[in-house]
C-alpha positions in Angstrom: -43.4 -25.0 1.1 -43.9 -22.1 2.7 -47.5 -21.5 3.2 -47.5 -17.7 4.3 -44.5 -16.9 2.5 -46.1 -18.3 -0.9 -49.5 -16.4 0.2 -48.0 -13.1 -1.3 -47.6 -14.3 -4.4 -50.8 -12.7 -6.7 -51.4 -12.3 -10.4 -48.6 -15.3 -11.3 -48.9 -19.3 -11.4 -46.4 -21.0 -8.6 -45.7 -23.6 -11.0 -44.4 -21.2 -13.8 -42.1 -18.8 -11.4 -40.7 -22.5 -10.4 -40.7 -23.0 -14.0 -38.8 -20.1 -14.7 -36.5 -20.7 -11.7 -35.5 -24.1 -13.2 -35.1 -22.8 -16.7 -32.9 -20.1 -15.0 -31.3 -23.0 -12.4 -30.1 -25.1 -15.9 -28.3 -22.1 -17.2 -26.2 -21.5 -14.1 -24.9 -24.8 -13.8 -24.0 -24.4 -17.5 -22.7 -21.3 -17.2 -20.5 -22.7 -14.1 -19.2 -25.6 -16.1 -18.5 -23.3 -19.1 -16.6 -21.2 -17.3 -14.8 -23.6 -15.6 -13.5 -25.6 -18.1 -12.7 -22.7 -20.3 -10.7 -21.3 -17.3 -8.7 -25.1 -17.9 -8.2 -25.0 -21.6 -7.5 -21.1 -22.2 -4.4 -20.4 -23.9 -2.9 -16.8 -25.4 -1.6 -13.9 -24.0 -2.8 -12.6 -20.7 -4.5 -16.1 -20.1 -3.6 -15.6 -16.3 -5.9 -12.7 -15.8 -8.4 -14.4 -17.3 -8.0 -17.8 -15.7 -8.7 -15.6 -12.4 -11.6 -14.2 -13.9 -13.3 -17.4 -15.3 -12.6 -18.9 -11.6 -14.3 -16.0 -10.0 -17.1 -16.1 -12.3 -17.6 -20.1 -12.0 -18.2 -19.7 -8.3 -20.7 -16.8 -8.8 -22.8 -19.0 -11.3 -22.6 -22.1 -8.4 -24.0 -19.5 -6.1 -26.4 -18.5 -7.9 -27.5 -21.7 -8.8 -27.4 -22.2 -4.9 -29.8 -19.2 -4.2 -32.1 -20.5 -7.2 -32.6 -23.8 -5.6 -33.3 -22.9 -2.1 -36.0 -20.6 -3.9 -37.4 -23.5 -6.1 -37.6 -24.8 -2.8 -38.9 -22.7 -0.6 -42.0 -22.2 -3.8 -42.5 -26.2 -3.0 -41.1 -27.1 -6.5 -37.7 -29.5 -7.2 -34.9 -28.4 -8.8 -33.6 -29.9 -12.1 -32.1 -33.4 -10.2 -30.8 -35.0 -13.6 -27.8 -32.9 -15.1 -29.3 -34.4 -18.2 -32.1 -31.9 -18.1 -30.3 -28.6 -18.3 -29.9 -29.1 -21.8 -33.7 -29.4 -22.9 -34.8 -26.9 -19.9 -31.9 -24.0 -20.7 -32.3 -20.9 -21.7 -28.8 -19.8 -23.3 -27.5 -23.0 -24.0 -23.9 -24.3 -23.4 -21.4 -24.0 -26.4 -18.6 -26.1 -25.7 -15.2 -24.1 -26.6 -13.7 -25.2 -29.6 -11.1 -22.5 -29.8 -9.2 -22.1 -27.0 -7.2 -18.7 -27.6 -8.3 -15.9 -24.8 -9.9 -13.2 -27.0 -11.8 -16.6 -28.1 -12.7 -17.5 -24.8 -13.8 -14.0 -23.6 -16.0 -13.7 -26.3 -17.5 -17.0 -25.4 -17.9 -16.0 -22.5 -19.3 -12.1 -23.1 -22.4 -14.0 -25.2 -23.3 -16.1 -22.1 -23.4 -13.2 -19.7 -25.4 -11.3 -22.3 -27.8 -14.4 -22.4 -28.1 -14.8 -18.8 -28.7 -10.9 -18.7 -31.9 -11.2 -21.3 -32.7 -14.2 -19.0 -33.0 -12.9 -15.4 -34.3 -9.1 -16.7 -37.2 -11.3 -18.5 -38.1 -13.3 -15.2 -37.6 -9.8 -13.1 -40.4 -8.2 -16.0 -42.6 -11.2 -15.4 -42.3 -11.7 -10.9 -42.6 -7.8 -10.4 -45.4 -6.6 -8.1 -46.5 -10.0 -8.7 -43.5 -12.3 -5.9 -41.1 -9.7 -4.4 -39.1 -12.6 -2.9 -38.4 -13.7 -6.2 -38.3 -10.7 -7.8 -35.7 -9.4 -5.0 -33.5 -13.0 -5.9 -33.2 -12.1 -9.7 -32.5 -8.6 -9.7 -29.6 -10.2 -7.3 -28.4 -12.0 -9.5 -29.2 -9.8 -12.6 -26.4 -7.4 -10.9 -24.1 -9.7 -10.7 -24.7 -10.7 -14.3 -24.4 -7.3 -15.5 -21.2 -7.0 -13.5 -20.1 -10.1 -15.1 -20.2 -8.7 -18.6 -18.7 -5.3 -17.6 -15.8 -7.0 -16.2 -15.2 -9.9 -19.0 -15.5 -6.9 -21.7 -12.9 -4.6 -20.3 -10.6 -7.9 -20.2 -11.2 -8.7 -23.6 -10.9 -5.0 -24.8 -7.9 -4.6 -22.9 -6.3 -7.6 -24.5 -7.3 -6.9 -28.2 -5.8 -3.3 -27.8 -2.5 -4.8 -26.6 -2.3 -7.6 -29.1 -3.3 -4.8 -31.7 -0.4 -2.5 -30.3 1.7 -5.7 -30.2 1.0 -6.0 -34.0 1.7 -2.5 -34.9 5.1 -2.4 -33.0 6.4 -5.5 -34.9 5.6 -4.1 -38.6 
């Protein structure tokens, strides 16, 4: 732990910013198991863009949960160590898919990014002016997150519009 580093922490309990790390921590490996077996099982139209996408994504969610370890870490606290846990410490959850179509999948998807949004703004609210270090990593990832959704809804808009034009063509 880092004695001077954890010295400018004031007005918030290490143990709940490591608290909220891990809660945060749970959800990324979720999220980067979600999105990598979704990216496995997709089917539909235009399920190659969106394989590339969940791929991308899955990698961002194992570096974020990267960067919310080392800061778990560097507070003096452990991360999660049983995979077990992330289920009774997560935030957003994990839905498994059950319907593997792409507009299915991106919607899946969409919800987790909006959970993991609500998530790291939250923790942001509750580290600012009170651990900048912390409050520096979240609004990090919070970009990313935000990115994350932008770029799954403009998939999933962009395939709805051509299965609807699809639809209209045929009738």
């Amino acid at each position: 732990m880092a004695i001077r580093g954890n010295s400018i922490i004031k007005g918030i309990e290490i143990s709940e910013v490591i608290r909220l790390l891990n809660k945060a921590y749970a959800d990324e490996w979720l999220a980067y198991y979600q999105y990598f077996i979704e990216a496995k099982v997709i089917k539909g139209i235009m399920k190659d863009a969106a394989i590339a996408e969940l791929n991308q994504h899955a990698a961002d969610e194992l570096r974020h949960a990267t960067m919310v370890a080392d800061r778990i870490l560097q507070l003096g606290g452990t991360p999660i160590l049983n995979p077990k846990d992330w289920f009774t410490h997560t935030n957003c959850g994990y839905e498994e898919p059950k319907n593997f179509d792409v507009v299915a999948i991106l919607q899946d998807s969409i919800k987790g990014e909006q959970c993991a949004i609500s998530t790291y703004s939250s923790i942001a609210d509750i580290v600012k002016d009170k651990d900048i270090i912390t409050y520096n990593l979240v609004s990090e990832i919070l970009a990313d997150e935000v990115e994350h959704e932008e770029d799954l809804q403009a998939l999933h808009d962009d395939i709805a519009e051509f299965i609807t034009d699809i639809k209209s063509t045929i009738k």
